[in-house]
LOBA-709734 format. One line per 3 residues: number of its first residue (from 1); their letters; for each residue x negated, y, z of C-alpha. Coordinates in pm, whole numbers. Layout:
<nodes>
NUM> a> X:Y:Z ~ ... .
</nodes>
This chain:
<nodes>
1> xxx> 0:0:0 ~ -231:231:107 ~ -587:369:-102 .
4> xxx> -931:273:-78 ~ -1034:645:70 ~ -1398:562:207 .
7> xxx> -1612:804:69 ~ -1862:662:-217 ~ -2064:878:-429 .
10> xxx> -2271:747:-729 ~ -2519:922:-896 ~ -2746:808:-1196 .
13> xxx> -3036:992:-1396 ~ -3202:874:-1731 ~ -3499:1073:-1906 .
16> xxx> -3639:1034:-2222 ~ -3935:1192:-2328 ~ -4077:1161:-2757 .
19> xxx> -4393:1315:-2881 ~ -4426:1308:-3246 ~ -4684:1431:-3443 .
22> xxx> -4606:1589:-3796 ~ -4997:1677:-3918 ~ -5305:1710:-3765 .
25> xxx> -5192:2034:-3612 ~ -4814:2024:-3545 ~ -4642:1823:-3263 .
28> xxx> -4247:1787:-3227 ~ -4160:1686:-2806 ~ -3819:1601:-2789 .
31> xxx> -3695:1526:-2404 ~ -3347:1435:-2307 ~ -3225:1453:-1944 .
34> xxx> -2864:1262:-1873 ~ -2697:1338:-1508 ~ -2351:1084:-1484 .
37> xxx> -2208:1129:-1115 ~ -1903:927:-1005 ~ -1724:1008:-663 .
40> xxx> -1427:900:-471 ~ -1275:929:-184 ~ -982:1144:0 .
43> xxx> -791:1458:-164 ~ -870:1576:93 ~ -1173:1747:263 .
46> xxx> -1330:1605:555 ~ -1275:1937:717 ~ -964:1980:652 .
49> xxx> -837:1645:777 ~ -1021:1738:1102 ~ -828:2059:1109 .
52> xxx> -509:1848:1090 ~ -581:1609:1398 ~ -728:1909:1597 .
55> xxx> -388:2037:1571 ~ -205:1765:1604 ~ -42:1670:1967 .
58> xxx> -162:1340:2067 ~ 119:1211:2286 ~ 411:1334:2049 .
61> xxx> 319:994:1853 ~ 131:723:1738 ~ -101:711:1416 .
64> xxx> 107:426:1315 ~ 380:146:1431 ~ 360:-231:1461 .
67> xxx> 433:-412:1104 ~ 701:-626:1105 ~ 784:-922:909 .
70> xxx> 891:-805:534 ~ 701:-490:536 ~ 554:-379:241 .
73> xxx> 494:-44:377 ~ 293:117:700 ~ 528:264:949 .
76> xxx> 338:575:1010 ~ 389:751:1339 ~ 623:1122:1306 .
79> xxx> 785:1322:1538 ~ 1021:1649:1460 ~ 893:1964:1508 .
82> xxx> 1173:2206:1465 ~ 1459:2188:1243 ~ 1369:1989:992 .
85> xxx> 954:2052:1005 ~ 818:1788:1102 ~ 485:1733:1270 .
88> xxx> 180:1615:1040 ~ 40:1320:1080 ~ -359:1305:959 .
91> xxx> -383:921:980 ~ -112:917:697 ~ -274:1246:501 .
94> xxx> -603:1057:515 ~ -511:693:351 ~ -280:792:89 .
97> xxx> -393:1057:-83 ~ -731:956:-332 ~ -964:1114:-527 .
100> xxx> -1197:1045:-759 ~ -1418:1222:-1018 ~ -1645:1190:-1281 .
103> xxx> -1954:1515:-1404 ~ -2202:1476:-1623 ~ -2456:1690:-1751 .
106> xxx> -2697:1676:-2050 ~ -2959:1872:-2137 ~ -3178:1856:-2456 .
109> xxx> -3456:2028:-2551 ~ -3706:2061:-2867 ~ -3992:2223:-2873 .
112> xxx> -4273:2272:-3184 ~ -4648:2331:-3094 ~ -4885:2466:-3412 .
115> xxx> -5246:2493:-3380 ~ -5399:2779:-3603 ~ -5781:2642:-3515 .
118> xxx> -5803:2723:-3880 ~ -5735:3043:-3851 ~ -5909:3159:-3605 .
121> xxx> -6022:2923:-3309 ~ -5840:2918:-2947 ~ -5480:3030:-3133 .
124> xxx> -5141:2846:-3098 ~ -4768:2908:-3114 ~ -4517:2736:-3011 .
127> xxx> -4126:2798:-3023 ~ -3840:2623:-2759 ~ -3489:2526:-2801 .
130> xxx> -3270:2387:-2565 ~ -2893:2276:-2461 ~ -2746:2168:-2185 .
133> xxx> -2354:2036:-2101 ~ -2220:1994:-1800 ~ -1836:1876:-1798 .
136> xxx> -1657:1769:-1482 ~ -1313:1529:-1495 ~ -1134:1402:-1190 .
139> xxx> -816:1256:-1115 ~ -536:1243:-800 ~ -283:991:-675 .
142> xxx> -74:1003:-353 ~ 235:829:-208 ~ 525:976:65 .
145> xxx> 459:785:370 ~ 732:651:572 ~ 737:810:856 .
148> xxx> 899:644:1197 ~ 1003:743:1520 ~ 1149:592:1877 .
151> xxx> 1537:635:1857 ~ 1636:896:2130 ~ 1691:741:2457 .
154> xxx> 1625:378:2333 ~ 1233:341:2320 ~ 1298:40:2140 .
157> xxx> 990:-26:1856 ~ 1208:-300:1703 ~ 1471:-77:1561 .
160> xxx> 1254:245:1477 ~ 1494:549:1283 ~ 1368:531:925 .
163> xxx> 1457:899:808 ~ 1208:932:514 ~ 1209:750:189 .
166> xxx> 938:665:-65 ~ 828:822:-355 ~ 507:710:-536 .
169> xxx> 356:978:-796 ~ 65:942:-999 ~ -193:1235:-1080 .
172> xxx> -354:1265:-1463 ~ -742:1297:-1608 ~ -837:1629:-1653 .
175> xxx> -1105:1877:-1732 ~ -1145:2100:-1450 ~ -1452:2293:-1521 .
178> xxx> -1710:2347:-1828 ~ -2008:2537:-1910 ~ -2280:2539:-2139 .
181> xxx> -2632:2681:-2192 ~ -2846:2765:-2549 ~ -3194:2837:-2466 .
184> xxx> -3453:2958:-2670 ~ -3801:3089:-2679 ~ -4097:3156:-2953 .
187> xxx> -4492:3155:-2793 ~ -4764:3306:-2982 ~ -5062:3161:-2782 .
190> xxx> -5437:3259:-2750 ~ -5700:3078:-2544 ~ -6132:3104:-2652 .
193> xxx> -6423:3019:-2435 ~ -6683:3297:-2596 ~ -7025:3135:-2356 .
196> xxx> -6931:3204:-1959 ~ -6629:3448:-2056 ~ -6275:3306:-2089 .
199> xxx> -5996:3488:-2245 ~ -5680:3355:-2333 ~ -5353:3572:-2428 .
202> xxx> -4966:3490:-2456 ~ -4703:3700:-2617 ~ -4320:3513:-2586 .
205> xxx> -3979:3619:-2681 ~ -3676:3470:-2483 ~ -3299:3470:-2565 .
208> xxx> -3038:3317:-2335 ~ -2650:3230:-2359 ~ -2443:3076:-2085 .
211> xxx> -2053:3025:-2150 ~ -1814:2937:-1894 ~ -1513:3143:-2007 .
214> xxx> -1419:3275:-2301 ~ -1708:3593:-2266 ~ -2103:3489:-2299 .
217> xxx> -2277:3564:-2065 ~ -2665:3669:-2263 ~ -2992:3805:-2182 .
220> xxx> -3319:3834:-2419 ~ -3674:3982:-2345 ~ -4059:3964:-2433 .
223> xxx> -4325:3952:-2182 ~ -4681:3926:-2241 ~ -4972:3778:-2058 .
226> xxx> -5325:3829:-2048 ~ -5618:3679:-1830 ~ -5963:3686:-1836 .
229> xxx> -6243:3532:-1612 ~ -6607:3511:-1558 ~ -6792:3163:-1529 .
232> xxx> -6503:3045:-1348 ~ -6581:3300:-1037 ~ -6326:3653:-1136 .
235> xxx> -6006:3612:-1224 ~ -5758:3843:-1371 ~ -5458:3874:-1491 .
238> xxx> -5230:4087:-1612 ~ -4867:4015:-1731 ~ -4537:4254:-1773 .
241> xxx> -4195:4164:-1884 ~ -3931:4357:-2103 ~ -3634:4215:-2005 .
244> xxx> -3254:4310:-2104 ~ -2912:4223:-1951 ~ -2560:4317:-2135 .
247> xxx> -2442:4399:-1777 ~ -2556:4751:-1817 ~ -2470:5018:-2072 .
250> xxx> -2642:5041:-2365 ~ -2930:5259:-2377 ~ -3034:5135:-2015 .
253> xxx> -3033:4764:-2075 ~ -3397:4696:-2119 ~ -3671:4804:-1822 .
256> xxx> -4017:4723:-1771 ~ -4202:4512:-1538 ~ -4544:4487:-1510 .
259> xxx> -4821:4293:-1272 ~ -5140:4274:-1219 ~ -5305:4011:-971 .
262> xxx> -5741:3942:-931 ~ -5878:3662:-775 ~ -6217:3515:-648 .
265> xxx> -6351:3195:-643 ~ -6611:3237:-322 ~ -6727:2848:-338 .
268> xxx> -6876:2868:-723 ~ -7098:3119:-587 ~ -7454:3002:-577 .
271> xxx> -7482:3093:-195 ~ -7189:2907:-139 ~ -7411:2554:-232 .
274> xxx> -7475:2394:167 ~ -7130:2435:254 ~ -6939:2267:-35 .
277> xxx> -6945:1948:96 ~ -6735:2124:400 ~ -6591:2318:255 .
280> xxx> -6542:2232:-158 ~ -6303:2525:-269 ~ -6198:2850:-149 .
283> xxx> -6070:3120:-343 ~ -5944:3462:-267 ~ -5681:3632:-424 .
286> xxx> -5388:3915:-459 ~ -5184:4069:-674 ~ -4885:4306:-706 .
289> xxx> -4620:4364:-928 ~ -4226:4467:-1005 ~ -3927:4221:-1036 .
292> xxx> -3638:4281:-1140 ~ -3267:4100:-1163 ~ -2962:4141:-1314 .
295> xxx> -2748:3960:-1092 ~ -2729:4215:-854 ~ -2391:4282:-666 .
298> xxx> -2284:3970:-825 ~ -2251:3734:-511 ~ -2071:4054:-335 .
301> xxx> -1773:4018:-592 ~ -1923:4322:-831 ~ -1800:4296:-1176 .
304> xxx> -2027:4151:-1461 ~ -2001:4450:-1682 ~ -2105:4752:-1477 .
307> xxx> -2029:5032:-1700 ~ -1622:4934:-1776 ~ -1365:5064:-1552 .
310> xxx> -1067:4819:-1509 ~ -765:5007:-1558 ~ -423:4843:-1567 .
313> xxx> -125:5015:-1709 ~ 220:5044:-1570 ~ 71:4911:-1230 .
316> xxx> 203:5169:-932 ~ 531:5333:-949 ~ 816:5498:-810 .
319> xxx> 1194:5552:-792 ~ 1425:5834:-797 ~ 1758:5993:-829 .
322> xxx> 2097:5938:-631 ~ 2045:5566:-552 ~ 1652:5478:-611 .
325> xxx> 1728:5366:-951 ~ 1560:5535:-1180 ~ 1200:5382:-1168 .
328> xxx> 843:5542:-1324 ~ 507:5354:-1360 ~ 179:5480:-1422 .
331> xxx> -151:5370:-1447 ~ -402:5232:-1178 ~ -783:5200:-1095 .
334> xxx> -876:4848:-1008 ~ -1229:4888:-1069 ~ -1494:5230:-1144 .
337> xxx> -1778:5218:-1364 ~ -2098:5195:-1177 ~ -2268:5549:-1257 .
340> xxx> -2666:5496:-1320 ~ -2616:5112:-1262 ~ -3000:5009:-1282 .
343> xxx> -3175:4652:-1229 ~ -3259:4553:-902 ~ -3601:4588:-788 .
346> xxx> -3860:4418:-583 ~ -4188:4549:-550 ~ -4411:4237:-446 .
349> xxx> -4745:4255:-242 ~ -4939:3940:-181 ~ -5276:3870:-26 .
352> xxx> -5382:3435:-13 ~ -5636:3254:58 ~ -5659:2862:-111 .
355> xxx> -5908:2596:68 ~ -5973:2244:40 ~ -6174:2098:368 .
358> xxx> -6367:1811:301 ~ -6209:1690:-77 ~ -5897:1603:166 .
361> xxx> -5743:1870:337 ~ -5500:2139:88 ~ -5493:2468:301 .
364> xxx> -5331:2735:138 ~ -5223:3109:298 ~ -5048:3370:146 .
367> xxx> -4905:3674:333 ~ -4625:3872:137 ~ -4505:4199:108 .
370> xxx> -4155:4185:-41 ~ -3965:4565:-110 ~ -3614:4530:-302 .
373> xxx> -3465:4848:-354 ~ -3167:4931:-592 ~ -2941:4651:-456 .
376> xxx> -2583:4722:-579 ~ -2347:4734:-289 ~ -1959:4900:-257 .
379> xxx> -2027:5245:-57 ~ -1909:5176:307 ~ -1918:5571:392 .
382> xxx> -1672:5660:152 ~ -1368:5710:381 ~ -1021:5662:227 .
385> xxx> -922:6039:196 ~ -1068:6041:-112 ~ -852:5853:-264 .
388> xxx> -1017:5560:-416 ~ -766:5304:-236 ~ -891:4918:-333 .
391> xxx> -1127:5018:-555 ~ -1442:5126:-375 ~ -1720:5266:-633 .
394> xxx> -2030:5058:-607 ~ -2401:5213:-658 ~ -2761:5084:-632 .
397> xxx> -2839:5208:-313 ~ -2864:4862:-121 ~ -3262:4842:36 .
400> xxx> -3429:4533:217 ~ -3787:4512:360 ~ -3897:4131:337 .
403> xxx> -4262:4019:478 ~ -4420:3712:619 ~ -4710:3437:612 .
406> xxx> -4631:3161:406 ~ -4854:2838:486 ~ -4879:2490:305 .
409> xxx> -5117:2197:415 ~ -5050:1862:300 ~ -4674:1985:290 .
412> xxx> -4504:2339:255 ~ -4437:2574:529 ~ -4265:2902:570 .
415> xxx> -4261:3117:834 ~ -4089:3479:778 ~ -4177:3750:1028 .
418> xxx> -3927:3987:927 ~ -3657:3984:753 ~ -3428:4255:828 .
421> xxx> -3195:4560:690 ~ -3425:4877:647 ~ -3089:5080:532 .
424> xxx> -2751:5009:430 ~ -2494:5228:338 ~ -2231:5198:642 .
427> xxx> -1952:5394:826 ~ -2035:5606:1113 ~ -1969:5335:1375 .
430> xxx> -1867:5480:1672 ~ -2047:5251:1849 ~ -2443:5196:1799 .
433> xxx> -2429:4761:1831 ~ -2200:4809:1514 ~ -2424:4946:1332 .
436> xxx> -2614:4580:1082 ~ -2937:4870:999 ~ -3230:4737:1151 .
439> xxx> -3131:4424:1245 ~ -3218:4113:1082 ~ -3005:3979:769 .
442> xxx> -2935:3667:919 ~ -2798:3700:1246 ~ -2535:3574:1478 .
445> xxx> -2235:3826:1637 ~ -1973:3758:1888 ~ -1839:3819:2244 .
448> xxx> -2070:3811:2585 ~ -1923:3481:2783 ~ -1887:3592:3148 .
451> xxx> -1749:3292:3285 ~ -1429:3141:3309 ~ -1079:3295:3479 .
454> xxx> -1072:3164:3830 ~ -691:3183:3814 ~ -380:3431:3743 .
457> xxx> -498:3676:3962 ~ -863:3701:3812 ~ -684:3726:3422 .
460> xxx> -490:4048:3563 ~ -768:4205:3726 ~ -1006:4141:3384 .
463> xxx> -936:4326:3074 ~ -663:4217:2851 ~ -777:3961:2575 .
466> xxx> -432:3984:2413 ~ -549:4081:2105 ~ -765:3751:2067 .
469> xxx> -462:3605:1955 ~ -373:3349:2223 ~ -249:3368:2575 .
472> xxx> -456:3377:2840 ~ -444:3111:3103 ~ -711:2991:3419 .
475> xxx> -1005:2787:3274 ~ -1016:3011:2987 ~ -1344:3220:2902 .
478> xxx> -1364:3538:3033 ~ -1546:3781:2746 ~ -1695:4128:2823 .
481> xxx> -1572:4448:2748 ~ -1899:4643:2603 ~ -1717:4957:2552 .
484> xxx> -1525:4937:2873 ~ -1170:5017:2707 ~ -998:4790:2896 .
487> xxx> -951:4495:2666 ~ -1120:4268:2440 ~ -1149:4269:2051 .
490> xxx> -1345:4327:1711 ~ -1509:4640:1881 ~ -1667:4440:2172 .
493> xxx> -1848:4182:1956 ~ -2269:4215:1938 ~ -2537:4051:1801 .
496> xxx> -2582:3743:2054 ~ -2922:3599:1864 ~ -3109:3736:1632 .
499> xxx> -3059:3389:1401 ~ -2802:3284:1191 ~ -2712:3026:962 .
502> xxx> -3014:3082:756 ~ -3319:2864:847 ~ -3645:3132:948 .
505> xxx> -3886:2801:846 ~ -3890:2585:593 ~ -4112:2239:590 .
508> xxx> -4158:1929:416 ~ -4417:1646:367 ~ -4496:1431:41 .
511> xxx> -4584:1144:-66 ~ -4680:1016:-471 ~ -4836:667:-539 .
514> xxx> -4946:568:-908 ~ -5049:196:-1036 ~ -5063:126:-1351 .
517> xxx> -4732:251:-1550 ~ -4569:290:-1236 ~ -4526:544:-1008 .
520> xxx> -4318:623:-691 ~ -4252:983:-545 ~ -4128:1026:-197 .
523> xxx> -4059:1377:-40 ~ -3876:1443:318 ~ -3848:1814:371 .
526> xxx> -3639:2033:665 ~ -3588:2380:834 ~ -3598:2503:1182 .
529> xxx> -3535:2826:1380 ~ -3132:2830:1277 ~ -2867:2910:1481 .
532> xxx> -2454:2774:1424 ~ -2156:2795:1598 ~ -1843:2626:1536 .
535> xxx> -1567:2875:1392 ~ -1204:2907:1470 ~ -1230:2680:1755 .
538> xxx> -934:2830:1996 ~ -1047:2896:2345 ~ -783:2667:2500 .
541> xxx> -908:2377:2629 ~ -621:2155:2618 ~ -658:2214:2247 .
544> xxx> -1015:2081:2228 ~ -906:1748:2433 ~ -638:1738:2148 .
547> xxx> -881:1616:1884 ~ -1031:1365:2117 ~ -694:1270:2258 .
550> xxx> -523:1193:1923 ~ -855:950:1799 ~ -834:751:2163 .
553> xxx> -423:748:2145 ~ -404:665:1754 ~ -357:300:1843 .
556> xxx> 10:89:1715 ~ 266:136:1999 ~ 282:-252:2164 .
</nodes>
């Protein structure tokens, strides 16, 4: 009767990889990559079934009844609510309700490598093309439980009140979601060895289309790359990009970003002879340079193009006359045009150090300097008297200061000092722990726990929590009231710890083994310094001992 709702997930990956070569000179690589996934389990989510049997009361009924002979059925457990709601039962929502669903993605690529040796030695170009396919299919199928309950007054199992009746429906296969990605890019190449000096060169033109709706999304750009270095001891480089997005208005689309980073290689220096068998390589090196994206503002719920108000017609209105009836519509501002939308920025700073101890030990250091500036973010100190209702302009104003020591030995480690808001554009707070400037960007904020109410007398003598949402009762928490209004809400929440959901380190530890034509890969990796909290989690405790209550009462009446 019921589904097989365990949750299964399937996942396989196949790779193919052809090198052909045309003529002496020109090689065609040809790689396929095919991800099928196959999962099943319950329509619904594992949080959401929680939800239900946190809120569920776990004396109003069983999970279930006894089977009797002739059954073809399961006599789930029900009770009425009010009128005719009745109370949900997540035993039943959980084993007849199913799932499954299929995604699979393929991505192709070809690319075409020339050597021009004849032309002049150390030259090469190359061009890329590439597409990838993802499509996603899944399908549903439930059945109405019956539900049972003890006739009033009786408490007699044997003759249970059937008041529901079966209905079996059956979901269909369908495409949910699609995308799909054209990639391409033409290399010009340069590399010569001219006695101790090295030079090689790059010059590469990208173009980019992703389509998930009906509206490309594209981007195109050249960058350029040069690098130079003496007998294998100074290193430089210097690159820039010329990148372009169609999220800004013409004539501003395309912005330059250049970098320039120098390195040297202390242990091929002849003085550096007795300790190489200590220490065999160490190198010093920095560089800086500008980034820039164009997804800015996107993950905030900005629009994609930044220069085209959204303006719907006949939208707000009004009526007049003797009785109302006469009725006129104008126009409305869902969205402004971003005025001098830019990129975003990030000017980036970084000072390592790479080591290997003893042909063994990988050390490598790095301290970073990260400055984004130009973030696009809806202006918070606009107040509402000027009249932009729902549709808040937005402007590249957002800045965050980012810096830290990143360290790898053996494994990958990251360790960020700060990480914090240097400005954002906010109301005037009337209250300075409001205020998210100068606090980290991860963080956690909620009420000071005091204790817990004593009894009656202690809740009336306490500021009023009313506005929590619940009523207060003894055994409840008691919060504090930072501003000392007399009562507890949005206005009395601080920053308790200075984490939050996001992980401050970052580890992980390796491990790759080759014999032959075979080869195994295993990686573990992890973060520390987080901090979580369960959310919407009512203060009552009866309602806590619900959820365990209703797993150690779900048991068949006997």
């Amino acid at each position: 009767y019921s589904f097989d709702t365990n949750i299964n997930r399937w996942e396989y990956i196949f790779q193919s990889n052809i090198s052909y070569k045309m003529t002496p000179t020109t090689t065609v690589e040809l790689r396929m990559n095919d991800q099928i996934g196959y999962a099943k389990g319950p329509s619904f989510s594992t949080s959401d079934l929680f939800y239900l049997t946190y809120n569920t009361n776990p004396v109003a009924f069983p999970a279930s009844f006894p089977a009797e002979e002739g059954d073809k059925h399961i006599r789930f457990g029900g009770a009425m609510l009010s009128g005719n709601s009745m109370y949900n039962n997540p035993y039943a929502y959980m084993i007849n309700n199913f799932r499954g669903s299929n995604h699979n993605t393929i991505n192709t690529s070809v690319r075409i490598n020339q050597n021009f040796d004849f032309v002049t030695k150390g030259l090469s170009a190359s061009i890329l093309v590439n597409w990838k396919n993802y499509s996603n299919s899944s399908y549903t199928k439930s059945l109405a439980p019956y539900y049972y309950r003890v006739q009033d007054g009786s408490w007699n199992v044997d003759s249970p009140d059937l008041y529901a009746l079966e209905q079996l429906t059956s979901g269909s296969e369908y495409i949910s979601q699609s995308d799909n990605t054209f990639y391409m890019d033409g290399r010009i190449n340069y590399s010569r060895q001219f006695g101790r000096h090295a030079v090689s060169g790059m010059l590469m033109y990208m173009m980019r289309e992703y389509r998930s709706s009906v509206l490309p999304n594209r981007n195109q750009g050249l960058s350029a790359r040069i690098t130079y270095d003496y007998n294998q001891k100074y290193l430089a480089e210097i690159n820039c990009g010329y990148n372009g997005t169609e999220r800004l208005v013409e004539g501003e689309r395309f912005e330059l970003f250049p970098a320039i980073s120098l390195g040297w290689v202390i242990s091929n220096e002849d003085f550096w002879t007795p300790l190489r068998s200590i220490v065999s390589f160490l190198k010093l090196r920095g560089s800086y340079g500008l980034v820039g994206s164009d997804d800015t503002g996107k993950s905030a719920g900005a629009a994609h193009f930044l220069y085209i108000n959204d303006i719907k017609l006949d939208d707000l209105g009004y009526g007049t006359g003797p009785d109302g009836s006469v009725v006129a519509k104008g126009p409305s501002v869902s969205y402004y045009a971003v005025r001098n939308a830019h990129w975003e920025r990030v000017k980036k700073f970084d000072i390592g150090i790479d080591m290997n101890l003893f042909n063994q030990l990988n050390i490598v250091f790095d301290y970073f300097h990260d400055k984004r500036d130009r973030i696009l973010l809806k202006r918070g100190s606009f107040p509402r008297l000027l009249g932009y209702a729902n549709a808040v302009p937005w402007s590249n104003i957002g800045k965050v200061d980012n810096r830290g020591i990143e360290l790898a030995v053996n494994w990958r480690k990251k360790i960020t000092n700060e990480n914090k808001y240097i400005y954002k554009d906010e109301p005037d707070y009337p209250y300075v722990w409001q205020s998210e400037t100068g606090k980290p960007l991860s963080n956690t904020i909620g009420y000071i726990a005091e204790g817990l109410f004593k009894d009656q007398a202690d809740i009336e003598m306490s500021p009023s929590q009313d506005e929590l949402g619940s009523t207060v009762m003894p055994g409840d928490i008691k919060y504090r009231d930072v501003n000392g209004d007399g009562k507890i809400n949005s206005k009395d929440q601080v920053m308790i710890s200075q984490y939050g959901n996001v992980p401050r380190i970052q580890y992980g530890i390796g491990l790759d083994m080759t014999y032959k034509s075979f080869d195994f890969g295993m990686f573990f990796n992890g973060s520390a310094v987080p901090s979580s909290y369960d959310v919407g989690i009512s203060s009552h405790a009866v309602s806590v001992v619900n959820t365990v209550l209703f797993v150690l009462y779900n048991l068949p009446f006997s």
